[in-house]
C-alpha positions as CSV (number, residue, x, y, z in Angstrom):
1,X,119.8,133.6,129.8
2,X,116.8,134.2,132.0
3,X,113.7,136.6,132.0
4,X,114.2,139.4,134.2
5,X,112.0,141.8,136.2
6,X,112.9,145.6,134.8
7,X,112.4,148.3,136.9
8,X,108.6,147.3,136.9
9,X,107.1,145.4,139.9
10,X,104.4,143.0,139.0
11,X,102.3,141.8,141.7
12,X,101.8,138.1,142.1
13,X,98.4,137.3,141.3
14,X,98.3,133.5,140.8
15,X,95.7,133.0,144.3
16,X,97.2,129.7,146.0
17,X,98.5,128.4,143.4
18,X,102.2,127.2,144.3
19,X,105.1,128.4,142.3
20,X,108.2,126.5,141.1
21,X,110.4,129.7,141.0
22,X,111.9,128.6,137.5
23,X,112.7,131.2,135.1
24,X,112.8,131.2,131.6
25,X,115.4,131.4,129.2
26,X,113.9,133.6,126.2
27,X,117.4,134.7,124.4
28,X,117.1,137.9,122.7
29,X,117.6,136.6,118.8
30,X,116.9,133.2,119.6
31,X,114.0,131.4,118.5
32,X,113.3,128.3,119.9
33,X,110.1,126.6,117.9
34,X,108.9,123.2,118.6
35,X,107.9,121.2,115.7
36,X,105.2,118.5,116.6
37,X,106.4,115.3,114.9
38,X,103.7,113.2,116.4
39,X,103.9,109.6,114.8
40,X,103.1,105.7,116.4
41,X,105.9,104.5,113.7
42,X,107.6,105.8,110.9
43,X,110.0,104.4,108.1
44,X,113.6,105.1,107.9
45,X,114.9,104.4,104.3
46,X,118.6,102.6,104.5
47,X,119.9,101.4,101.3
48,X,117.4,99.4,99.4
49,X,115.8,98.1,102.8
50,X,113.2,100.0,104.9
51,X,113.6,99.4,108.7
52,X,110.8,100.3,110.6
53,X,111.5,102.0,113.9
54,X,109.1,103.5,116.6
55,X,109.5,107.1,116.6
56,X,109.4,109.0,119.7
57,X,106.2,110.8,120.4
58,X,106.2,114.1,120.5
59,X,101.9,115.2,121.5
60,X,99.6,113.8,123.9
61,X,97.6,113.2,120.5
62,X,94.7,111.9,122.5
63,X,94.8,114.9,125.1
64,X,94.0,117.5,122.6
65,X,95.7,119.3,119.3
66,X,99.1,120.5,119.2
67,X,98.6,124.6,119.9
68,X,101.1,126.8,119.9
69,X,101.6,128.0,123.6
70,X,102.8,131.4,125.5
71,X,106.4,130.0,125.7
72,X,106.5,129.2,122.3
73,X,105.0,132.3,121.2
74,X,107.6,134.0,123.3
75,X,110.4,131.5,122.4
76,X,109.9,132.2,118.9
77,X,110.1,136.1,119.0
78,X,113.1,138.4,119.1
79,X,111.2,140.7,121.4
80,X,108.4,140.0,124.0
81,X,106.9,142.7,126.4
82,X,104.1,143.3,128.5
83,X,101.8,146.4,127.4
84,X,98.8,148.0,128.2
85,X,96.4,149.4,125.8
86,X,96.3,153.1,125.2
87,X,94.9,154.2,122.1
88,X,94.1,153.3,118.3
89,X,93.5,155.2,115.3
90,X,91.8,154.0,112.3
91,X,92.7,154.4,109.0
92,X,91.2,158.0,107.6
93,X,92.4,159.9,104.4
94,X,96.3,159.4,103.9
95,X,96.8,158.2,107.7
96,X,97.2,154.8,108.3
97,X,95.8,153.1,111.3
98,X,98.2,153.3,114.3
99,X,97.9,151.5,117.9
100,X,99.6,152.9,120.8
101,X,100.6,150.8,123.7
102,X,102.7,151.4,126.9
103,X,105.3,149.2,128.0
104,X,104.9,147.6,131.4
105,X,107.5,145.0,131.5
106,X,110.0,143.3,129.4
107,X,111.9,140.1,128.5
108,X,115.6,140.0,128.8
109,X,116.8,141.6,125.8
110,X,113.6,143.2,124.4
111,X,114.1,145.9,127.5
112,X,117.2,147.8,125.4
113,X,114.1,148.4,122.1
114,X,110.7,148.4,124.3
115,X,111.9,150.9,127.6
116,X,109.3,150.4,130.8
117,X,106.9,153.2,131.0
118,X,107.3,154.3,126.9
119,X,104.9,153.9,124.4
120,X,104.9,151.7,121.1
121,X,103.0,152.8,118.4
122,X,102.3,149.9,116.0
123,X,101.1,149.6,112.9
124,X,97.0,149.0,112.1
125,X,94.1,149.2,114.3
126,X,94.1,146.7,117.3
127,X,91.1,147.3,119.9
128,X,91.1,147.6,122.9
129,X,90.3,149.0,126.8
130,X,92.3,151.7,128.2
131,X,94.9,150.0,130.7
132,X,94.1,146.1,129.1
133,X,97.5,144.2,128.9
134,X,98.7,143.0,125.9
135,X,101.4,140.4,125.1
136,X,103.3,141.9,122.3
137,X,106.2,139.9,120.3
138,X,108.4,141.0,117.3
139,X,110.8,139.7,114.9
140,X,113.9,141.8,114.3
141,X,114.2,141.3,110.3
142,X,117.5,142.5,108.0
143,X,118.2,146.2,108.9
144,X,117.1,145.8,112.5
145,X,113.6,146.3,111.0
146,X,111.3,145.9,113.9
147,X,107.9,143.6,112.7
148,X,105.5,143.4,115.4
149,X,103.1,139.9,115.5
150,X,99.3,140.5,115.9
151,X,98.8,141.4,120.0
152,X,98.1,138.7,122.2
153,X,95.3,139.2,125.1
154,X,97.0,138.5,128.4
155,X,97.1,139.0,132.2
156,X,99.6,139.9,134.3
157,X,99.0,136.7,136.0
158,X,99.8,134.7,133.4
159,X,102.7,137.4,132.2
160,X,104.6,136.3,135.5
161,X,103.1,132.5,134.8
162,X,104.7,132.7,131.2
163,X,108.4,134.3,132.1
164,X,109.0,132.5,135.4
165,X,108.3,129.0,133.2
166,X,111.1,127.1,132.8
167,X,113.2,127.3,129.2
168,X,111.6,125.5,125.5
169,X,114.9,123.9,125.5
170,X,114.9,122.3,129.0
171,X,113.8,118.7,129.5
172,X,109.9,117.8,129.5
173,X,109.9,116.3,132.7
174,X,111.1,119.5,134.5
175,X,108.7,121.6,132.5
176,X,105.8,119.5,132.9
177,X,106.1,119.7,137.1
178,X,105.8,123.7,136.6
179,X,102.8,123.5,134.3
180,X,101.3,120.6,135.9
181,X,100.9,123.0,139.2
182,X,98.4,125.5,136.8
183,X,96.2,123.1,135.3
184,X,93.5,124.3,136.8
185,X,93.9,128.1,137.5
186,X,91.0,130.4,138.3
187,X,93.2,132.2,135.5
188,X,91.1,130.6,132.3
189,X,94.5,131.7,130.1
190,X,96.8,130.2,132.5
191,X,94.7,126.8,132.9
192,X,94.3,126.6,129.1
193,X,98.0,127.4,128.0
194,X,99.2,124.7,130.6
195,X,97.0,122.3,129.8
196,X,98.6,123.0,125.8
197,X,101.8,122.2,127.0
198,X,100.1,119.0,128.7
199,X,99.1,118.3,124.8
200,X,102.9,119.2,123.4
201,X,104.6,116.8,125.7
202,X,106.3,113.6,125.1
203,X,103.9,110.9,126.6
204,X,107.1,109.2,128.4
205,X,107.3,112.5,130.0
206,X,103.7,113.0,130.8
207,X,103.7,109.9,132.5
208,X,106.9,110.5,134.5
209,X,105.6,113.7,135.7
210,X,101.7,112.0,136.6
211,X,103.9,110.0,138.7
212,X,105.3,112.4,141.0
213,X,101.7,114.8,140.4
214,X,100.0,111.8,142.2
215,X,96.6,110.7,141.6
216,X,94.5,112.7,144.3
217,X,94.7,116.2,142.5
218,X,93.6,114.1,139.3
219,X,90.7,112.9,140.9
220,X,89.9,116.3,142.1
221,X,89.8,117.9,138.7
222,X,88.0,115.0,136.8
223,X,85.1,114.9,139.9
224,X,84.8,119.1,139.4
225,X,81.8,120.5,137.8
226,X,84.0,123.4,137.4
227,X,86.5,121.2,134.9
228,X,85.8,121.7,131.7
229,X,84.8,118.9,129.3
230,X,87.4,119.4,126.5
231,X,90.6,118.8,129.5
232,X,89.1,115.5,130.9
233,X,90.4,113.5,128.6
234,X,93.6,114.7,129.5
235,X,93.0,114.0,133.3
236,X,92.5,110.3,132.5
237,X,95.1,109.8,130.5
238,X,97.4,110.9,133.4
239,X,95.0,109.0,135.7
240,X,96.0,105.9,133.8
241,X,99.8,106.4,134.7
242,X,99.4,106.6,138.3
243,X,96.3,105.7,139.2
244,X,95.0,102.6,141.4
245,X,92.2,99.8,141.3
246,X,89.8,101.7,142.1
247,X,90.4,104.0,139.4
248,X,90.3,101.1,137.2
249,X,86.8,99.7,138.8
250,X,85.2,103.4,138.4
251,X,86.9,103.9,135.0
252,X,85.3,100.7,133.6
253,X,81.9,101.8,134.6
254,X,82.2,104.7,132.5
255,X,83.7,102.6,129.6
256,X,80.9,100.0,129.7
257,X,78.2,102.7,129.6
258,X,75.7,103.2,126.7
259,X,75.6,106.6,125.5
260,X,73.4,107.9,123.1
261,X,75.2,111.5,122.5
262,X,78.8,112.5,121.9
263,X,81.2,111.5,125.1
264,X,84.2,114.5,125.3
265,X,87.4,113.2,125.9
266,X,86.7,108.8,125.5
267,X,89.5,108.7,123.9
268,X,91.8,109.5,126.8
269,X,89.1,107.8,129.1
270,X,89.8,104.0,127.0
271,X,93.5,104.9,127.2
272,X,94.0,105.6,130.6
273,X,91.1,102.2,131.7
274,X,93.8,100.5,129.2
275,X,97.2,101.6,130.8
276,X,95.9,100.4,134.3
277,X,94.3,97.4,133.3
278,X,96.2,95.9,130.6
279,X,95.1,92.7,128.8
280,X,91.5,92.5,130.7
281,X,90.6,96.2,129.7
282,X,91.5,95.2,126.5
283,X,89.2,92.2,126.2
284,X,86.5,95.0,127.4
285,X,86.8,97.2,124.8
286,X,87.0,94.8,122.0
287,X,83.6,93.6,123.2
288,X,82.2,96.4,124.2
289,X,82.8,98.9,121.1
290,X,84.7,96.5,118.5
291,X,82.0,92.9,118.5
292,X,79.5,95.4,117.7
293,X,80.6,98.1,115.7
294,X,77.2,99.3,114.3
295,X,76.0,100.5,117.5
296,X,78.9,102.0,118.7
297,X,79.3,104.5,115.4
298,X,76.4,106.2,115.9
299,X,78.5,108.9,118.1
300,X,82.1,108.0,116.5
301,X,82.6,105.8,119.8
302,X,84.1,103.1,117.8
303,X,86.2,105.3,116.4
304,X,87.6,106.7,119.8
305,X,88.0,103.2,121.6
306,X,90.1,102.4,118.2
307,X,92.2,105.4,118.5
308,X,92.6,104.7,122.1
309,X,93.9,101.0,121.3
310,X,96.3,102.0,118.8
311,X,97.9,104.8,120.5
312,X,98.5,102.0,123.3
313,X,101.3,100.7,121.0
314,X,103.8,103.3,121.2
315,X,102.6,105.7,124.1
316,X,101.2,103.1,126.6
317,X,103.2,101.6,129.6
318,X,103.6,98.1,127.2
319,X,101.1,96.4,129.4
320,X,99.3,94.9,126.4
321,X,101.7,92.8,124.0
322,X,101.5,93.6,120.6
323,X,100.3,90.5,119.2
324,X,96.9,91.2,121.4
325,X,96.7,95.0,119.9
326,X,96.9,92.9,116.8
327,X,93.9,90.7,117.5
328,X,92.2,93.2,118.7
329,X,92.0,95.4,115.4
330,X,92.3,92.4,112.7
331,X,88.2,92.1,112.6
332,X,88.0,95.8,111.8
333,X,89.2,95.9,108.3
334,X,86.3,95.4,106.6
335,X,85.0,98.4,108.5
336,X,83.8,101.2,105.9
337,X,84.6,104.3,107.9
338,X,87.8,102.8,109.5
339,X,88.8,100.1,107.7
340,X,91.6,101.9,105.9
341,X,93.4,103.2,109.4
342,X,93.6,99.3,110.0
343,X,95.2,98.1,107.2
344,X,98.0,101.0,107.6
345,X,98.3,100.8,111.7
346,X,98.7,96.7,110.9
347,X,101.2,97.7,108.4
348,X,103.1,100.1,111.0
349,X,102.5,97.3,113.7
350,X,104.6,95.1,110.6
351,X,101.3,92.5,111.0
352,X,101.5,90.4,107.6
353,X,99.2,87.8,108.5
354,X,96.5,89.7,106.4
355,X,98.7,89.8,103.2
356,X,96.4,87.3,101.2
357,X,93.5,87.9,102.7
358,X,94.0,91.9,101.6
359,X,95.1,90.8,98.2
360,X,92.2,88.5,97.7
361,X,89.9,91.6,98.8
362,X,91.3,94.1,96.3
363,X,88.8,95.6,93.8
364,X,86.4,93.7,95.2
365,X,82.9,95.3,96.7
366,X,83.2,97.1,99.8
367,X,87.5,97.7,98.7
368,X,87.0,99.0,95.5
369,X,87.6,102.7,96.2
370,X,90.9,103.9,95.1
371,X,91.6,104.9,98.7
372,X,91.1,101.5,99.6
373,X,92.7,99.9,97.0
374,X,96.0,102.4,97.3
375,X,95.6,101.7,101.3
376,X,96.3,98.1,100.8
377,X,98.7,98.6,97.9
378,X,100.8,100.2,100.7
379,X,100.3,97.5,103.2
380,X,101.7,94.5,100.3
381,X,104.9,97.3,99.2
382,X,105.6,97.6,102.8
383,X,105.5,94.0,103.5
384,X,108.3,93.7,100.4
385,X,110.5,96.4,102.3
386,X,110.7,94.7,105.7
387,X,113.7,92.5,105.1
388,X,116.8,92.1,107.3
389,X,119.5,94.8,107.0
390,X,122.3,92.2,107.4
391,X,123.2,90.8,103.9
392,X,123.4,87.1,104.7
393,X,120.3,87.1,107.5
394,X,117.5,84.5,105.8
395,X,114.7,85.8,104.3
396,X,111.3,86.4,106.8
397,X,109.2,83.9,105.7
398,X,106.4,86.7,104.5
399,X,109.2,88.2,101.9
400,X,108.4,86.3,99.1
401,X,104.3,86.3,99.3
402,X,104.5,89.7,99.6
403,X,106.6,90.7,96.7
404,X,104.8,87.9,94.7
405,X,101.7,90.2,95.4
406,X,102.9,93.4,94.8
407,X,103.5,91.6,91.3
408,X,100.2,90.9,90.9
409,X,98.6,94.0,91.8
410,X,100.8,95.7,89.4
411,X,99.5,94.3,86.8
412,X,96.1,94.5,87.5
413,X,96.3,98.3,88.5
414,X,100.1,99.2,87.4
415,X,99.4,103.2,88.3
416,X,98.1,103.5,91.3
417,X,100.0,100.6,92.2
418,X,103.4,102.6,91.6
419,X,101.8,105.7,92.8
420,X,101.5,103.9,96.2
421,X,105.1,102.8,96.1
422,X,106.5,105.9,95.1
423,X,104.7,108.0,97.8
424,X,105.6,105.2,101.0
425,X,109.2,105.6,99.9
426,X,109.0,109.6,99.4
427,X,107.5,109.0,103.5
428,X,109.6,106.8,104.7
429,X,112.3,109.3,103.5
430,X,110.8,112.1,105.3
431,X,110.7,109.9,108.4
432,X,113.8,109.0,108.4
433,X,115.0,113.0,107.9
434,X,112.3,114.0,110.7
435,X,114.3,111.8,113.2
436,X,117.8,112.8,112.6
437,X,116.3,116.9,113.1
């Protein structure tokens, strides 16, 4: 099903901006959430063996948080109109507050309950100017019990950008080449709920799509003064995916810098510098924010240019092998603010080099915290669940360390040592249920 126009005519009001002419599909009943399952690996449980697989990513973690956007809002709803505000009466003696809204325009199947040009009087007091437009969405519960979800501030703008966008069910790539063309709306609800669907997307997709976006309108955006701070790392990221060498070159100044205060979006800066130059960017970054760690805490840079390098492994273009990722965050462990992430990222990576080195370390100063001490517990039980899923396939030559290890920390600290266990099997379970959803 698509949205429809009712009897009401909005007006377009989206400046230059061009339109893809896609509709959406919001089924009266339906409700079409999207679950973020954002993960580099997870486990999947088979038998008495764990296999680790890479599981598709689902959120441009680096771009920004996973929010919950106008097409899932609308997705998720039984019923979703346009209103404007009329009145609203608080609460006073024995009656209870009351809003009253008009209907301007509805989704297909919501036009049957909320009529074009009649009022909706909802329950409690919801503020407002005389004419402002509302989005307002409802669940139809047992009894066709009409429960209306808190009213959403909204434009008729991005109303017409919301209903023309293409279905939650159709593929990324085709969505992403509608949003992509509001990124930057003078509409501030339009830019910011397309750039959240930037954030939602699959990073294969996001990349496709940069492809065909072309690097020229990136440019554009990230050289603005009008751009805000909080989307840039965004704009790099897909920089990174179509960009040139020149990109690269100005891109690298930016990484080498020295900064003294807190740099918005670095994160997607490192990644994208890391997509288009592989292998040499990488070398960069570990001496630039890695050889030196000290300096580079001071405004969680270290901490950026380490998410940056990890995310790389599942959600880059595979320029840099694995074994260099490796390398690269090995030194780190003995980090006190992000030692722990590199133990477990080495254990999702299925790195065992550091077994005895991390053995050899537990309990002692600098690893004696029990997140420290569970963190590596985890990394030896993992080791002994990476084995072959083929019955007669020789043993990996780590196997046997590894379980010899997990011996040995059991005895020193048998409950938290089981507690560990018990909770990477209870995960690996819930990975392996995540990916069959």
């Amino acid at each position: 099903m698509s949205v429809h126009r009712t009897a009401s005519t909005i007006p377009h009001a989206l400046g230059d901006v061009p339109q893809a002419g896609h509709h959406a599909a919001v089924s009266h009943g339906r409700k079409c959430g999207r679950i973020n399952l954002f993960s580099l690996v997870g486990l999947t449980l088979a038998g008495f063996a764990v296999v680790w697989t890479v599981v598709p990513g689902v959120g441009c973690e680096i771009c920004g948080q996973p929010t919950l956007t106008l097409a899932d809002r609308i997705g998720q709803s039984d019923l979703a109109v346009l209103a404007r505000w009329v009145s609203a009466r608080a609460e006073k003696g024995n009656q209870g507050a009351v809003s009253v809204f008009e209907v301007v325009d509805a989704a297909e199947g919501s036009s049957e309950v909320a009529e074009v040009g009649k009022t909706l009087t909802l329950p409690g007091f919801h503020g407002g100017e005389k004419g402002a437009f509302r989005l307002l969405t409802a669940d139809i519960e047992e009894g066709n019990r009409i429960r209306w979800n808190e009213p959403l501030e909204i434009t008729e703008a991005c109303w017409k950008y919301a209903v023309e966008a293409p279905d939650p069910d159709t593929e990324w790539h085709e969505r992403l080449v509608y949003y992509f063309q509001f990124l930057e709306n003078p509409d501030v609800l339009i830019a910011n709920d397309a750039h959240a669907e930037i954030v939602n997307a699959p990073t294969d997709d996001i990349a496709r799509a940069a492809t065909e976006l072309g690097p020229d309108r990136i440019r554009r955006w990230l050289q603005s003064p009008r751009t805000p701070a909080v989307r840039k790392g965004a704009y790099w990221v897909l920089l990174g995916f179509c960009g040139d060498d020149g990109d690269a070159d100005r891109l690298e100044a930016d990484v080498q810098a020295e900064s003294k205060t807190l740099r918005l979006g670095l994160q997607g800066q490192i990644f994208g510098y890391l997509q288009l130059t592989g292998e040499r960017g990488l070398s960069l970054v570990v001496d630039r924010y890695f050889a030196r760690p000290s300096d580079a805490d001071a405004t969680n840079e270290l901490g950026d240019a380490l998410k940056a390098v990890i995310w790389c492994h599942s959600n880059g273009n595979r320029r840099i092998p694995e074994t260099s990722l490796q390398a690269a965050l090995r030194p780190l462990y003995t980090h006190p603010a992000h030692g722990e992430l590199v133990i477990t990222t080495l254990a999702r990576w299925k790195d065992w080099s550091m077994l005895d080195e991390l053995v050899q370390k537990y309990g002692q100063p600098g690893f004696e915290a029990a997140s420290t001490r569970r963190c590596i517990a985890r990394y030896v039980a993992a080791a002994t669940l990476d084995r072959p899923t083929e019955k007669k396939a020789p043993a990996p030559p780590h196997l046997a360390e590894a379980e010899k290890s997990l011996a040995q920390l059991k005895q020193r600290d048998p409950q938290l040592v089981d507690g560990a266990i018990k909770a990477l099997q209870r995960e690996a379970e819930e990975a392996a249920a995540a990916t069959t959803d």
